[in-house]
Residue, then its C-alpha position, 0 to 999 in steps of 0.5 A: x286131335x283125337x287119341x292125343x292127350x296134351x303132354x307137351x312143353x316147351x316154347x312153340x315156335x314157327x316149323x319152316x324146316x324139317x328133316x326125315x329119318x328113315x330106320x330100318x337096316x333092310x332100307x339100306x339094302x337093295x331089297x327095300x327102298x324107302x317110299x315114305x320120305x315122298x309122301x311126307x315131303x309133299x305133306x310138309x311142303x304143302x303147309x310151308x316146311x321145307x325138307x332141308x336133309x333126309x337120311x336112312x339109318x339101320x337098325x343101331x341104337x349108336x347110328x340113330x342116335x348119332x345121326x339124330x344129333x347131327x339134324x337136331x340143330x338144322x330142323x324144326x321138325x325131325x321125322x322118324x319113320x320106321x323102329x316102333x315095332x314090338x321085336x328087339x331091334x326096333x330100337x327108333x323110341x328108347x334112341x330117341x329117349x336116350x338122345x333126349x336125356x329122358x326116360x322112358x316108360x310103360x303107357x299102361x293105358x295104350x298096353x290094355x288097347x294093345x291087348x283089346x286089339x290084339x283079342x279083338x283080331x280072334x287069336x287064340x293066344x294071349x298078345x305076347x309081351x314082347x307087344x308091351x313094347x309099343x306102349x312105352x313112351x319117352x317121358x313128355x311125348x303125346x301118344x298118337x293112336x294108330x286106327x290101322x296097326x299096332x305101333x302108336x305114333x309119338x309126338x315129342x317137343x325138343x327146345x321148341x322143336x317137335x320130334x315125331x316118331x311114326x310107324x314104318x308101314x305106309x298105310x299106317x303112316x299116311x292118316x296119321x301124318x296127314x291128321x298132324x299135317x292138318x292140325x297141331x302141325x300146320x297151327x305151328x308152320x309159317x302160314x305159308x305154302x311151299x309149290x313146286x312144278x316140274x317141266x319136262x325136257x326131251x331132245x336136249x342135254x342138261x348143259x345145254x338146257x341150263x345155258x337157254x334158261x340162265x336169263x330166266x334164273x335170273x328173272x325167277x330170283x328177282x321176284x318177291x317172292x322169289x321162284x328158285x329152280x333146280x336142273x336134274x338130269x334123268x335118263x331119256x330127258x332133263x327135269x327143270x324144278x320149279x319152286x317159290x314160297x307163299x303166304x298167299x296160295x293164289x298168288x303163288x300158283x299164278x306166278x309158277x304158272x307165269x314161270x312156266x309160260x316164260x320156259x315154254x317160250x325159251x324151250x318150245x316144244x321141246x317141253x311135254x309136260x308140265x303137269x307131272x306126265x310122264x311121256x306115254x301119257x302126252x303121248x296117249x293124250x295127243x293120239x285121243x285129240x287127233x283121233x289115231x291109233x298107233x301100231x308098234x314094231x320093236x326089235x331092241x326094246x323088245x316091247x318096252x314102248x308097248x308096255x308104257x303105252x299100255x301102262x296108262x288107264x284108257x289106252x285101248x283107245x289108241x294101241x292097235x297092234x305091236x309086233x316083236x320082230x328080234x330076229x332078221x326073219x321076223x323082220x321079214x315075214x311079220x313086217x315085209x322088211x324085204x331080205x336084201x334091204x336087210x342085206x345091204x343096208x344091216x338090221x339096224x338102220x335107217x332103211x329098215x326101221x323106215x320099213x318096220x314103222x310102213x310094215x306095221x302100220x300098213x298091215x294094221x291099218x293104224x293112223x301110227x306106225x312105229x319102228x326100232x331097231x338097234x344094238x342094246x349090248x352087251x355085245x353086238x357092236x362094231x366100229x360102225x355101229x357100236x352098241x347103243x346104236x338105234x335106229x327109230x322111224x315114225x310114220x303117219x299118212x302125212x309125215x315121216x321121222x327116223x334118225x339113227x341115235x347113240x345112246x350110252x349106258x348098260x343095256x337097260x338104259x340103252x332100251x329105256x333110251x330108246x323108248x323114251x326117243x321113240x316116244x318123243x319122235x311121235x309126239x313131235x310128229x303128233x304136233x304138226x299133224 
């Protein structure tokens, strides 16, 4: 590999796992959150090695060393991403070094392409020696050149492990932990590949969903290889993870998709996506296949179903209008919600979501129209409508949905709820028309 002199000892052996290490103490606060743990994961999986343990680690020479430890026994890869700057508490190199009962010391070939890096970019000052940092390599490591920054990657072997110390940044660290991925790394994994599928679930709860699928775990489990499955609960629908390992790629993408054809026989229509989808998108895609266009009236989400919708690339195609009508007037005047249905029946309900959706869609002249009225809270509810009541219509020229839903949760939760719930209703509608 370019830039890679070849310094490394030990027996080499298979990597089929792995554990990620973020450091940096802003990740353990609620200003930064930790991306790369993603992508690395999805890199690994890719070439058969399994993420089996990831943690964050603040800037602490005790805690990295400490947790580093701690994974050393449970994984044939440890990724450290993040510690490799040139100030005082990056501190990911001199940890590791310490943990590995090695020393460390100054790369003065990768310090003079510090400097020629550094005078190439026009400053007007010499680097600062605090920069020098960067060149120094635990004894043993291979020195993995960094062509969008100045903090060089680290490759270390550890008893037929290997230990790779990467630059936080994202977009140093993706070309660099592709390149291995495609090259030392993936000579050294199993040969083969880890696949996942994701279907999403709307319209049911999490036990109930398990208690359908548990004759499939079952099928899943007894085939070779086996297909393991995993039930997550997210807010506004339920995830069913799908995953098998393979050395024949093909193989294992026909039996996901077999997998996936067996749940959506189980499931029906409440699945909308198996492709990785989000909701708006399916539901974007089911107005282009039918030709219609979509209109929105929002009293609770305040424009959240709006904005998802416009969210994808393309959707000028199908959002007309939306109009946000929070207030009773509002309701009246821009939509023809008439005052004493308000009156009679209160603002969130049945009658007037109905009224909102046939308001909004009758004025635009769209194939959809869309209503939602609710109580999002704090405050607001009563006995008979407590917060996280909302009322949802849909209507098209031939078909008409609305129910009254209890949601639970703060008051973001209640809008995305709510949202996510409309947007089903229209794509459950868009099936049928």
């Amino acid at each position: 590999m370019a830039g890679v002199s070849d310094r490394r000892s030990g027996a080499p052996h298979v990597l089929s796992t792995a554990a990620i290490i973020a450091v940096g103490s802003e990740l353990l606060t609620p200003l930064r959150l930790d991306t790369n743990s993603l992508f690395i994961t999805e890199q690994l999986n890719a070439i058969g090695v399994d993420v089996v343990t990831k943690a964050v680690v603040g800037d602490s020479g005790d805690e990295l060393t400490h947790l580093f430890n701690a994974v050393r026994s449970r994984a044939d890869v440890i990724v450290f991403c993040g510690g490799l700057g040139p100030t005082d508490d990056d501190i990911t190199r001199e940890a590791v070094a310490a943990a590995l009962g090695r020393s460390i010391v100054e790369d003065e070939s990768m310090t003079e392409r510090l400097r020629a890096r550094f005078a190439a970019r026009g400053f007007a000052v010499p680097m600062p020696e605090s920069n020098r940092r960067q060149a120094m390599v635990p004894h043993g490591a291979t020195v993995i050149e960094n062509s969008r920054g100045s903090a060089p990657g680290l490759w270390l072997e550890d008893g037929g492990r290997v230990v790779l110390l990467l630059p936080g940044p994202p977009r140093e660290l993706r070309p660099m932990l592709t390149a291995l991925v495609a090259g030392p790394l993936k000579a050294r994994a199993s040969g083969s590949v880890l696949l996942r599928r994701v279907m999403k679930i709307a319209g049911r709860i999490e036990s109930q969903t398990d208690e359908v699928l548990q004759p499939l775990y079952r099928e899943w489990e007894q085939m070779t290889p086996p297909i393991g499955a995993t039930i997550l609960a997210q807010l506004g629908q339920i995830e069913l993870h799908l995953f098998t390992r393979d050395s024949d790629a093909v193989r294992a993408v026909q039996r996901l998709d077999s997998a996936v054809a067996r749940g959506t026989e189980v499931l029906g229509e409440d699945i909308f996506s198996v492709d990785g989808r989000p909701l708006e998108h399916v539901v974007g895609d089911l107005l282009v296949e039918r030709g219609l266009t979509i209109a929105v009236a929002e009293s609770c989400t305040g424009g959240l179903i709006t904005s998802r919708l416009t969210d994808i690339a393309g959707s000028s195609r199908y959002v007309q209008e939306s109009v946000i009508s929070y207030s009773n007037e509002a309701k009246t005047s821009l939509l023809g919600v008439p005052a004493e249905m308000i009156a009679e029946h209160g603002a969130v309900s049945e009658n007037v979501a109905f009224a909102m959706a046939d308001g909004i869609r009758s004025r635009s002249g769209v194939g959809v129209g869309v209503g939602v009225t609710g109580i999002a809270g704090p405050s607001g509810g009563t006995p008979q409508k407590p917060v996280g009541t909302v009322a949802i219509a849909a209507v098209t020229a031939r078909v008409t949905r609305s129910h009254v839903f209890r949601f639970s949760g703060e008051r973001e939760q209640v809008k995305f709820q709510a949202s996510q719930a409309a947007l089903d209703m229209v794509r459950r509608m868009l099936l049928v028309s």
